[in-house]
N, CA, C and O atoms as a GROMACS GRO file, in nm:
protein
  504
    1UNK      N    1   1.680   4.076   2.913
    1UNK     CA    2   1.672   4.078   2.769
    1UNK      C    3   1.810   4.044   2.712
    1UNK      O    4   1.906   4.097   2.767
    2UNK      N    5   1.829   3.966   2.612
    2UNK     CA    6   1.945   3.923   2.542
    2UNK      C    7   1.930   4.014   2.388
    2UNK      O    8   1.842   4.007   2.303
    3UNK      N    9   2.051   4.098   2.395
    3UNK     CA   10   2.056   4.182   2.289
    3UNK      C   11   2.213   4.098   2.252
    3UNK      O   12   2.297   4.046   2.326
    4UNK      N   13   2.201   4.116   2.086
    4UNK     CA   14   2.271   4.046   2.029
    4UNK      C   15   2.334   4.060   1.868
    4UNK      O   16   2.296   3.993   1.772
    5UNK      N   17   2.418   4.145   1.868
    5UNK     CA   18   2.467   4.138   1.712
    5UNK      C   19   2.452   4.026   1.640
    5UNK      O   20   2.477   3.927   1.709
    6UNK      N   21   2.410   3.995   1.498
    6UNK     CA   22   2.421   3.949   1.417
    6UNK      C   23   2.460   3.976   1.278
    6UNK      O   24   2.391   4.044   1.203
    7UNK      N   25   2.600   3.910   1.236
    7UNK     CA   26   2.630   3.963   1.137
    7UNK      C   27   2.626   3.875   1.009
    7UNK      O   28   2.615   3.753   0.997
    8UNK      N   29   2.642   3.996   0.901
    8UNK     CA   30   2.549   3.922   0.779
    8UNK      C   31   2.695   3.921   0.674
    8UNK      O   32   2.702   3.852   0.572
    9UNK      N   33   2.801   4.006   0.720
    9UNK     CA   34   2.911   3.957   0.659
    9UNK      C   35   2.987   4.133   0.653
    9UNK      O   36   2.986   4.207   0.751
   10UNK      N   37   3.042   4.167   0.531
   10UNK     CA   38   3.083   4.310   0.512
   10UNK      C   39   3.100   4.329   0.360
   10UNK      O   40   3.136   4.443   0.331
   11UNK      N   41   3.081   4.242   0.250
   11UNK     CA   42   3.056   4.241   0.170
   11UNK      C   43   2.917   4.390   0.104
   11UNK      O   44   2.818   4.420   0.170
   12UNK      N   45   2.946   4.446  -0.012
   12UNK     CA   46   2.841   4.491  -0.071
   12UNK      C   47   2.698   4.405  -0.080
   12UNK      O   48   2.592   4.448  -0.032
   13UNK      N   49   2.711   4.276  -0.151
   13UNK     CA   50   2.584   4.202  -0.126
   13UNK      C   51   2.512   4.184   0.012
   13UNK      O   52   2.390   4.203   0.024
   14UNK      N   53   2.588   4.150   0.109
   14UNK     CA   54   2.531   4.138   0.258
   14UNK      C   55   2.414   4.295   0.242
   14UNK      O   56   2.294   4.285   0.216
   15UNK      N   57   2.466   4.392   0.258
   15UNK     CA   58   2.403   4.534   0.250
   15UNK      C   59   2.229   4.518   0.156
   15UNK      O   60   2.143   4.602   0.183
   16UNK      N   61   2.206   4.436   0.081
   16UNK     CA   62   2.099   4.425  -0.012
   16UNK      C   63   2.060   4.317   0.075
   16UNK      O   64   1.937   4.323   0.065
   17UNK      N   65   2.092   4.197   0.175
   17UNK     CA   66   2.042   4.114   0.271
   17UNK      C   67   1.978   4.199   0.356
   17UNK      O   68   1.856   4.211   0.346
   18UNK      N   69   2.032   4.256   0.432
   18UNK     CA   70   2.038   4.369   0.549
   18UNK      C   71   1.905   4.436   0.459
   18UNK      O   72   1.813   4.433   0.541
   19UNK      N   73   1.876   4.466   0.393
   19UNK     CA   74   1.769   4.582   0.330
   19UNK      C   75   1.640   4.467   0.326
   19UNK      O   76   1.537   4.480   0.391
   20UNK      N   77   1.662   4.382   0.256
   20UNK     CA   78   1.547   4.296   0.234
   20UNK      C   79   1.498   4.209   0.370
   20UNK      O   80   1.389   4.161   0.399
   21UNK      N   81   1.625   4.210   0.439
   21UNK     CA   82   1.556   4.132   0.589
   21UNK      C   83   1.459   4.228   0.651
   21UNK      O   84   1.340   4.210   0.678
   22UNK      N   85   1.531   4.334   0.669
   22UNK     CA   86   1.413   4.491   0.712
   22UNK      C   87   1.303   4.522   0.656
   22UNK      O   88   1.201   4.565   0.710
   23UNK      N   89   1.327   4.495   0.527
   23UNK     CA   90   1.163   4.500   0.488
   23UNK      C   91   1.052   4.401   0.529
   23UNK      O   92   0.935   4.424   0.563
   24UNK      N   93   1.141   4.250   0.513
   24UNK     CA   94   1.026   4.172   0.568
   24UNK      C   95   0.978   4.209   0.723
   24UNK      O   96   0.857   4.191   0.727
   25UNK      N   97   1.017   4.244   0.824
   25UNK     CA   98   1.039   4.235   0.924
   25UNK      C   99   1.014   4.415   1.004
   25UNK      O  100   1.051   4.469   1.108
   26UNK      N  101   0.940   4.451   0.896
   26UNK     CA  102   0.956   4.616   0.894
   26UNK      C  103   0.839   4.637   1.073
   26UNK      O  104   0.843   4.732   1.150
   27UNK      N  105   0.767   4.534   1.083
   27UNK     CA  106   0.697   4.586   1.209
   27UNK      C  107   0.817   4.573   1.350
   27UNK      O  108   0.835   4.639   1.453
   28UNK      N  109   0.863   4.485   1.305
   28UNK     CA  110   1.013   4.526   1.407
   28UNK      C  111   1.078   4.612   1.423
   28UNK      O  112   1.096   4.654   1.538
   29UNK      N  113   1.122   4.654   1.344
   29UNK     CA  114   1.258   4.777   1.293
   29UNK      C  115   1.233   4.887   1.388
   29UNK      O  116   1.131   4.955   1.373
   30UNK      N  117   1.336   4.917   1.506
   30UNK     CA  118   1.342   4.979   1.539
   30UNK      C  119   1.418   5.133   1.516
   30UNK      O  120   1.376   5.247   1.533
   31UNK      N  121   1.528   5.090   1.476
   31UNK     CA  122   1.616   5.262   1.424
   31UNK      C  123   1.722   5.149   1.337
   31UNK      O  124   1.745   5.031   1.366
   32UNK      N  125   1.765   5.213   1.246
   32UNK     CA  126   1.878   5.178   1.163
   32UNK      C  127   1.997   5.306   1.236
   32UNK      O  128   1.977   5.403   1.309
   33UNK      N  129   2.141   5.242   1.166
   33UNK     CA  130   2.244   5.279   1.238
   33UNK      C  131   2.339   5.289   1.129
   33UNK      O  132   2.346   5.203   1.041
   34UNK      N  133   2.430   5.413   1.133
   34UNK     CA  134   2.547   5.392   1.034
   34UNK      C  135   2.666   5.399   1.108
   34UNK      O  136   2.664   5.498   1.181
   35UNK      N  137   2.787   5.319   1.120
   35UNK     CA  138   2.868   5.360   1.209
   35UNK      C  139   3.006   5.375   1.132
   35UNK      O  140   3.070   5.289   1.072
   36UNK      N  141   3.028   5.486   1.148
   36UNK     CA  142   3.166   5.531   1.049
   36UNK      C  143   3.294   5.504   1.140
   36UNK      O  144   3.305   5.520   1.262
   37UNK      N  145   3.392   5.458   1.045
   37UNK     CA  146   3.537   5.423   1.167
   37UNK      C  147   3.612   5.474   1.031
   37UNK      O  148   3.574   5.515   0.922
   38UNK      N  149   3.775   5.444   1.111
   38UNK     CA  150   3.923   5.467   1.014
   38UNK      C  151   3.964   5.304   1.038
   38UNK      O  152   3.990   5.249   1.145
   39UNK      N  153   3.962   5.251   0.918
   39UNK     CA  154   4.010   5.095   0.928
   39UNK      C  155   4.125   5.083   0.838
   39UNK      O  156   4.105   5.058   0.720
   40UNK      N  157   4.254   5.099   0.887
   40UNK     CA  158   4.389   5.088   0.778
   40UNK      C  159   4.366   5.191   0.713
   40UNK      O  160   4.354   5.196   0.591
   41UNK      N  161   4.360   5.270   0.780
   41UNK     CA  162   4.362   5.473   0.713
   41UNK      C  163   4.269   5.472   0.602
   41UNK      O  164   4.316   5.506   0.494
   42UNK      N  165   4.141   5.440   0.608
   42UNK     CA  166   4.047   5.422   0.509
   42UNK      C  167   3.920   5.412   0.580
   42UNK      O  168   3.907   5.324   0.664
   43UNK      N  169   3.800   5.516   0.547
   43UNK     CA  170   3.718   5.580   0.631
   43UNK      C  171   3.613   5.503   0.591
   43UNK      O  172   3.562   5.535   0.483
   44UNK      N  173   3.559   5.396   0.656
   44UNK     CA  174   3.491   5.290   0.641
   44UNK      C  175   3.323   5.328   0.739
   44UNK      O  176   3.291   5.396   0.837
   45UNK      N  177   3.254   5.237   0.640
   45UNK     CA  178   3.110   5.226   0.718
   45UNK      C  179   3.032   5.089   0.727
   45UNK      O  180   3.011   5.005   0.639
   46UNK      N  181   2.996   5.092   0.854
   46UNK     CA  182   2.886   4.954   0.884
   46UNK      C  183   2.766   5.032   0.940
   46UNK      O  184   2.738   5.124   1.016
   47UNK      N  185   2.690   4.899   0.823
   47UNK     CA  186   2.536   4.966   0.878
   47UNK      C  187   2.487   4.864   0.976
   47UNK      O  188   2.543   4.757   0.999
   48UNK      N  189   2.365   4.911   1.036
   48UNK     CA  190   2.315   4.819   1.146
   48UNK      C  191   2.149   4.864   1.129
   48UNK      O  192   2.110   4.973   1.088
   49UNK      N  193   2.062   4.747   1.174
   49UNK     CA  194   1.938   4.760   1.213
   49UNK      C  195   1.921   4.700   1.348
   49UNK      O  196   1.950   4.582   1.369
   50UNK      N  197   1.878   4.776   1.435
   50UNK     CA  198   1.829   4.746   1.539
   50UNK      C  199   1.658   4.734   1.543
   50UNK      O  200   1.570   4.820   1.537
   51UNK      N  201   1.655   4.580   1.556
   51UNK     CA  202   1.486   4.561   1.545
   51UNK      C  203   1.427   4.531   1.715
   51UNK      O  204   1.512   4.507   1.801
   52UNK      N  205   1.327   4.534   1.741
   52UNK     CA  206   1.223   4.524   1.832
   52UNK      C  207   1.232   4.402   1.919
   52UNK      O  208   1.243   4.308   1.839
   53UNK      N  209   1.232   4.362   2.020
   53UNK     CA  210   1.287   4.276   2.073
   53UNK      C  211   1.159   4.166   2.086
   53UNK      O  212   1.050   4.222   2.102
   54UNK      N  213   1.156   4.049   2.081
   54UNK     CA  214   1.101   3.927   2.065
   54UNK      C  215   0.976   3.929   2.148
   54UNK      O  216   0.994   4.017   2.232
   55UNK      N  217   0.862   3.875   2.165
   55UNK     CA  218   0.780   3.880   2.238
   55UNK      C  219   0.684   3.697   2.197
   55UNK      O  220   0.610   3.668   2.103
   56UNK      N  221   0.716   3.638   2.278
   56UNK     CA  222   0.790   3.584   2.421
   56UNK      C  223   0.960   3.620   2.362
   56UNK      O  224   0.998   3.669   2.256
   57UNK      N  225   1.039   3.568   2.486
   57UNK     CA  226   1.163   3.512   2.482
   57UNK      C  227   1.271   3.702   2.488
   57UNK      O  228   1.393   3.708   2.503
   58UNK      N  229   1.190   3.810   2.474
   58UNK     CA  230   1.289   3.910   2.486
   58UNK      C  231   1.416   3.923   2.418
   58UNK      O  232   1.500   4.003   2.458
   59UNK      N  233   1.438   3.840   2.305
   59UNK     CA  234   1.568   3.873   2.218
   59UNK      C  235   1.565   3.965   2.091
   59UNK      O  236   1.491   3.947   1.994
   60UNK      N  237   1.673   4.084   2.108
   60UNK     CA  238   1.680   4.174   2.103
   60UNK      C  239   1.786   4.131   1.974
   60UNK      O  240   1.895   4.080   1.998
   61UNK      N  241   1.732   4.164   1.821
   61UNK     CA  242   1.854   4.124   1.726
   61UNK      C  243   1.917   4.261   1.688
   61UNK      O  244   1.860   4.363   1.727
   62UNK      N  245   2.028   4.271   1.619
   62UNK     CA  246   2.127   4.410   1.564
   62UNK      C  247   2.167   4.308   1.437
   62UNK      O  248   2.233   4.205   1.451
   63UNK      N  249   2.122   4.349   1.332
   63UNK     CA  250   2.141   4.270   1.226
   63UNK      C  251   2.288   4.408   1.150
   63UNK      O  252   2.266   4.523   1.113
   64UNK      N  253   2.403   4.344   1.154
   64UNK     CA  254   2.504   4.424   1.127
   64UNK      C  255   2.573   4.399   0.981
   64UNK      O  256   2.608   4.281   0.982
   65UNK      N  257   2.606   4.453   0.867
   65UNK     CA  258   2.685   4.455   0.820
   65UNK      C  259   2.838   4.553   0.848
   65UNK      O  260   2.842   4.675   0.864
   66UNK      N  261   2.930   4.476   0.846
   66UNK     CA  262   3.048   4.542   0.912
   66UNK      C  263   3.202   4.584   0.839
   66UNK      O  264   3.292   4.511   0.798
   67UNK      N  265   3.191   4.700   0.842
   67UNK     CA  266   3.267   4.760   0.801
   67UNK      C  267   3.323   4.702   0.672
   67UNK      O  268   3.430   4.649   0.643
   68UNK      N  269   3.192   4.736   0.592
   68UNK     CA  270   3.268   4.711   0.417
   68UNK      C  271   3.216   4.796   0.355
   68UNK      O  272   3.213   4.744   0.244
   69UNK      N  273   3.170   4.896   0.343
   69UNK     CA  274   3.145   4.992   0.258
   69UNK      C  275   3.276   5.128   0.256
   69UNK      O  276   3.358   5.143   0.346
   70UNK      N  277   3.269   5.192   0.163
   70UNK     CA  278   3.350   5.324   0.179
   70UNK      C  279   3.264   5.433   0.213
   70UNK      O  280   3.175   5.465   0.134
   71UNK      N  281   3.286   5.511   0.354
   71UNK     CA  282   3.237   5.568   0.415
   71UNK      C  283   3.193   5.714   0.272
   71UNK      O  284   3.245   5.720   0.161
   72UNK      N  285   3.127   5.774   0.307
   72UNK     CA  286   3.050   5.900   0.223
   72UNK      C  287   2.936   5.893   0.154
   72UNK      O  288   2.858   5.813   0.206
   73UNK      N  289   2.890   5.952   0.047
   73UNK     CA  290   2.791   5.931  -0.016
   73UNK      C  291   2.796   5.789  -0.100
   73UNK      O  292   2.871   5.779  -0.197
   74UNK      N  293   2.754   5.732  -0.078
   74UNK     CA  294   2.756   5.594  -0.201
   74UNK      C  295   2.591   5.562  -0.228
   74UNK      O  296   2.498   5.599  -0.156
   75UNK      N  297   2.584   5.483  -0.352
   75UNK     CA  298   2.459   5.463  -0.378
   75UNK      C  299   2.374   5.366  -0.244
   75UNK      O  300   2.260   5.386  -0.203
   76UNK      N  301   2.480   5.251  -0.192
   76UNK     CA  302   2.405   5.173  -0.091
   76UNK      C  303   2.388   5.284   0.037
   76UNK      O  304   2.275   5.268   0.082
   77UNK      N  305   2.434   5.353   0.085
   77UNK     CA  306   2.424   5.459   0.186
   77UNK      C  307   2.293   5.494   0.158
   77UNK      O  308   2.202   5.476   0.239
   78UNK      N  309   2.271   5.563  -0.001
   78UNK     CA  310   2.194   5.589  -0.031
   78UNK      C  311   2.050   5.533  -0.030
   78UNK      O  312   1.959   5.612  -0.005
   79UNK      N  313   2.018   5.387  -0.059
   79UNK     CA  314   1.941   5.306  -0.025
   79UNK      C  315   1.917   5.263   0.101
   79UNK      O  316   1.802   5.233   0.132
   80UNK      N  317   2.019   5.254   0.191
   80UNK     CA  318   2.007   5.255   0.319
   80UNK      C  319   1.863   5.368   0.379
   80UNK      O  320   1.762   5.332   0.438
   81UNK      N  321   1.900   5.501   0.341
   81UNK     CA  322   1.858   5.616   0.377
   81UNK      C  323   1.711   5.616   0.355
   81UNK      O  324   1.622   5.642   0.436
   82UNK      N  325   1.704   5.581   0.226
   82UNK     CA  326   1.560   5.572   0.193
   82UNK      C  327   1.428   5.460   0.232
   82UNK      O  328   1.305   5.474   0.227
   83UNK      N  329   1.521   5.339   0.275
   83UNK     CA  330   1.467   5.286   0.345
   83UNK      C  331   1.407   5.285   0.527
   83UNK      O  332   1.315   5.236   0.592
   84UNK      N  333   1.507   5.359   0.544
   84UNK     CA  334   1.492   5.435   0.664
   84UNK      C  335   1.377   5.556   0.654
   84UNK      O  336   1.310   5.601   0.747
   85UNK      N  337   1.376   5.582   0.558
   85UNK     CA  338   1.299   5.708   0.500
   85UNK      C  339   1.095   5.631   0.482
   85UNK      O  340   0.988   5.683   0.516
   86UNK      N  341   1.123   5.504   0.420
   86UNK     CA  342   0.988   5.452   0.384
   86UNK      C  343   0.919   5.388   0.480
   86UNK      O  344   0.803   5.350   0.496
   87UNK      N  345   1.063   5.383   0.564
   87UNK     CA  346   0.994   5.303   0.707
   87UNK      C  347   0.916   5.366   0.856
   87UNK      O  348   0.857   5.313   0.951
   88UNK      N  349   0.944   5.467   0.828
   88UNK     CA  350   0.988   5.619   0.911
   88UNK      C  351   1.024   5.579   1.052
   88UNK      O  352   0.964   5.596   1.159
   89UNK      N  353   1.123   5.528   1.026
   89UNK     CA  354   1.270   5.478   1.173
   89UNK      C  355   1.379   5.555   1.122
   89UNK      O  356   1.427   5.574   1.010
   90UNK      N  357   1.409   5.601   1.260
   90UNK     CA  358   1.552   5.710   1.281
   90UNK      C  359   1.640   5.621   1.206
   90UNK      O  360   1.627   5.501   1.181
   91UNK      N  361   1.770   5.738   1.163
   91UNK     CA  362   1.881   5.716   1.087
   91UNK      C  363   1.967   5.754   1.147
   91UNK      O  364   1.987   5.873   1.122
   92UNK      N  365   2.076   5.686   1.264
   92UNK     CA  366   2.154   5.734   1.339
   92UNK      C  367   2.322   5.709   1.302
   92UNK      O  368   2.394   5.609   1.302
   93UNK      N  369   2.342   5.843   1.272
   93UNK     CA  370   2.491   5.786   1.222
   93UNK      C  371   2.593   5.835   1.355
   93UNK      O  372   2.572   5.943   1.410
   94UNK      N  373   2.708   5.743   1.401
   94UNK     CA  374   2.816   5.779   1.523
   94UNK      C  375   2.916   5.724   1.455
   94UNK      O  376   2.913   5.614   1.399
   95UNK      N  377   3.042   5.829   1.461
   95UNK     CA  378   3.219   5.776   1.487
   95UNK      C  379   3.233   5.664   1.578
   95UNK      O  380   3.206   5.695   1.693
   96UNK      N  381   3.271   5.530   1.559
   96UNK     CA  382   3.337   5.432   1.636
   96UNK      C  383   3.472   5.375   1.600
   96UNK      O  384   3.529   5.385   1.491
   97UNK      N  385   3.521   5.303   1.724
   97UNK     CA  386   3.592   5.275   1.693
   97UNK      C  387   3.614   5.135   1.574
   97UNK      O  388   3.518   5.059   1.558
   98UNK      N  389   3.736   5.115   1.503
   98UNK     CA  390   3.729   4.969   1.412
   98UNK      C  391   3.748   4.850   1.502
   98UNK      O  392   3.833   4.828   1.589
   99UNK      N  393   3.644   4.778   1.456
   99UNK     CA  394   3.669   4.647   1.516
   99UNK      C  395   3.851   4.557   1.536
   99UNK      O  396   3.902   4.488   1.624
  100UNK      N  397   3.895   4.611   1.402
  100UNK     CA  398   4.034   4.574   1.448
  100UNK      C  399   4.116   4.614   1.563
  100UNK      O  400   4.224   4.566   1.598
  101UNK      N  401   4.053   4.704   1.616
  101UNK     CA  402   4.118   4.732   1.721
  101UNK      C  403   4.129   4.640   1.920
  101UNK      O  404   4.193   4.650   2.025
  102UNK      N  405   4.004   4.552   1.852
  102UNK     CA  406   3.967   4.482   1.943
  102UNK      C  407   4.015   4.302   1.942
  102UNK      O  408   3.981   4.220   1.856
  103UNK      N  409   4.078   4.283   2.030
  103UNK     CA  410   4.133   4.118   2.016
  103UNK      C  411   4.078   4.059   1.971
  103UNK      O  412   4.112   3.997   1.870
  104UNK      N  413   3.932   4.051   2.045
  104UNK     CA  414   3.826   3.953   1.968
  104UNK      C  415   3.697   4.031   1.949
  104UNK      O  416   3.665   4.138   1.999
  105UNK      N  417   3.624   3.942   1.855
  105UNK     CA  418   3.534   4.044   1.783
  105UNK      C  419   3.393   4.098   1.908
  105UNK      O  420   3.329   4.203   1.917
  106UNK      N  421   3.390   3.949   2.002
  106UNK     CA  422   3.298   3.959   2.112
  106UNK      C  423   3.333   4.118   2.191
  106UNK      O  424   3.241   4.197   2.216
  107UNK      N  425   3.446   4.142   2.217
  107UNK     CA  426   3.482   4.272   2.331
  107UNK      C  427   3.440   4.399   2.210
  107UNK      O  428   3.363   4.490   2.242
  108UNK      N  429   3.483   4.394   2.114
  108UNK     CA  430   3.430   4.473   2.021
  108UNK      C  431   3.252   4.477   1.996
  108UNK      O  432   3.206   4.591   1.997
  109UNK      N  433   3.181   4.397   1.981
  109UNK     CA  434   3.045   4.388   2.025
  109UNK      C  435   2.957   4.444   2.160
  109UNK      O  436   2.840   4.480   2.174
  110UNK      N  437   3.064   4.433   2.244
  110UNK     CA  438   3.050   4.543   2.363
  110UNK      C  439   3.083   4.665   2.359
  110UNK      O  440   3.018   4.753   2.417
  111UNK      N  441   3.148   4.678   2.316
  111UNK     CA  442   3.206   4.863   2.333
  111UNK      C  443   3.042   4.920   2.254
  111UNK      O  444   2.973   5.016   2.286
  112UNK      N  445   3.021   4.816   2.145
  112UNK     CA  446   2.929   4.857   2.074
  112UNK      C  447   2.807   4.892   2.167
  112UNK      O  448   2.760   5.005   2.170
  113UNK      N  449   2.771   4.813   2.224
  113UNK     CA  450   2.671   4.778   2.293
  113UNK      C  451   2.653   4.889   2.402
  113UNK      O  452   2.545   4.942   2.426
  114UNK      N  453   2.767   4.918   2.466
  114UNK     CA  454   2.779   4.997   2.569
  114UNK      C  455   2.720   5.173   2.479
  114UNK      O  456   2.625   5.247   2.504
  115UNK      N  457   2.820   5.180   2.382
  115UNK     CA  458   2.759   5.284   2.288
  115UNK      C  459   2.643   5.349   2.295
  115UNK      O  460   2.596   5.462   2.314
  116UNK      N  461   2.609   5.211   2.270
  116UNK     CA  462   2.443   5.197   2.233
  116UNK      C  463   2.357   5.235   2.368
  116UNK      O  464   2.296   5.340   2.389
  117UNK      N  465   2.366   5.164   2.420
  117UNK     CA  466   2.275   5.187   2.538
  117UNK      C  467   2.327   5.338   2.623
  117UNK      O  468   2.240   5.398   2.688
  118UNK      N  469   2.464   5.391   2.618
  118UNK     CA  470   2.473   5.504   2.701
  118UNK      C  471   2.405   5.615   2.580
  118UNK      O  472   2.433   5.734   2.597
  119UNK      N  473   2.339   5.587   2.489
  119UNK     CA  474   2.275   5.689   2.429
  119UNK      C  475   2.147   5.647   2.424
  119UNK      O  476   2.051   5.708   2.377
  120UNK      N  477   2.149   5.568   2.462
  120UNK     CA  478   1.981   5.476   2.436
  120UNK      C  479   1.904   5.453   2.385
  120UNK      O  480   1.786   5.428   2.412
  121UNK      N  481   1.998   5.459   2.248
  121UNK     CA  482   1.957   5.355   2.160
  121UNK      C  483   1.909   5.211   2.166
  121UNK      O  484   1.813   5.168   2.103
  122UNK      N  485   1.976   5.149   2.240
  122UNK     CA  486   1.903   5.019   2.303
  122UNK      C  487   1.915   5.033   2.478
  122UNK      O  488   1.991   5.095   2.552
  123UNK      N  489   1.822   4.961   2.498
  123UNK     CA  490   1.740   4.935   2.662
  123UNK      C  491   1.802   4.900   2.721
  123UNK      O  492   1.834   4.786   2.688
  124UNK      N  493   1.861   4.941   2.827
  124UNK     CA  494   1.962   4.931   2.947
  124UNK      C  495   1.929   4.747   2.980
  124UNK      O  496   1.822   4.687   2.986
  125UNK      N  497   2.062   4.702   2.994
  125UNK     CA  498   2.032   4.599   3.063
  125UNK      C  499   1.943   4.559   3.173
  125UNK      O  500   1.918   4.631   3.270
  126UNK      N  501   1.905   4.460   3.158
  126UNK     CA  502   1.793   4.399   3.257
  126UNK      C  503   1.863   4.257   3.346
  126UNK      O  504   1.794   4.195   3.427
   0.00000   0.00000   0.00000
């Protein structure tokens, strides 16, 4: 199976993409994801949907917005939630690390990944 971030940008607007792609696509949607980091001493959040993996072809999408929101209560958090809420798919929020911390954004997509799957959230490699 090819599991695969896709990102939609880090912008506030991306976040209203990210919502409306999930809705179309809601028989997919597997768990949504909030992942809180410290990016330049500023407590940042990216959301993620992890949808259902392809049938043929086994590709596995993570539709990501990345690290542009301000981590806490905010109204898009908020919409996030409820959509998670109408869909009834888990709402998993984890501390990670910031992508800046990673040379390139690919090795950072792994740590993610690894994350992911040692909690199993997504399906062990095949």
């Amino acid at each position: 199976m090819i599991q695969r971030f896709i990102e939609l940008g880090a912008g506030y607007s991306d976040l209203y993409e990210l919502i409306e792609t999930s809705k179309a696509n809601a028989h997919r949607v597997s768990r949504f994801l909030i992942l809180e980091t410290d990016t330049d001493g500023r407590s940042m959040s990216s959301f993620a949907v992890v949808m259902q993996p392809t049938d043929p072809g086994q590709f596995q999408a993570i539709y990501l917005c990345l690290e542009g929101i301000p981590a806490g209560e905010t109204k898009r958090r908020q919409l996030f939630q409820e959509l998670s809420e109408s869909l009834e798919k888990p709402m998993i929020a984890l501390n990670v690390k910031s992508s800046g911390e990673f040379a390139e954004k690919e090795l950072y997509y792994q740590y993610l990944t690894g994350i992911l799957r040692m909690n199993r959230y997504l399906p062990a490699w095949q």
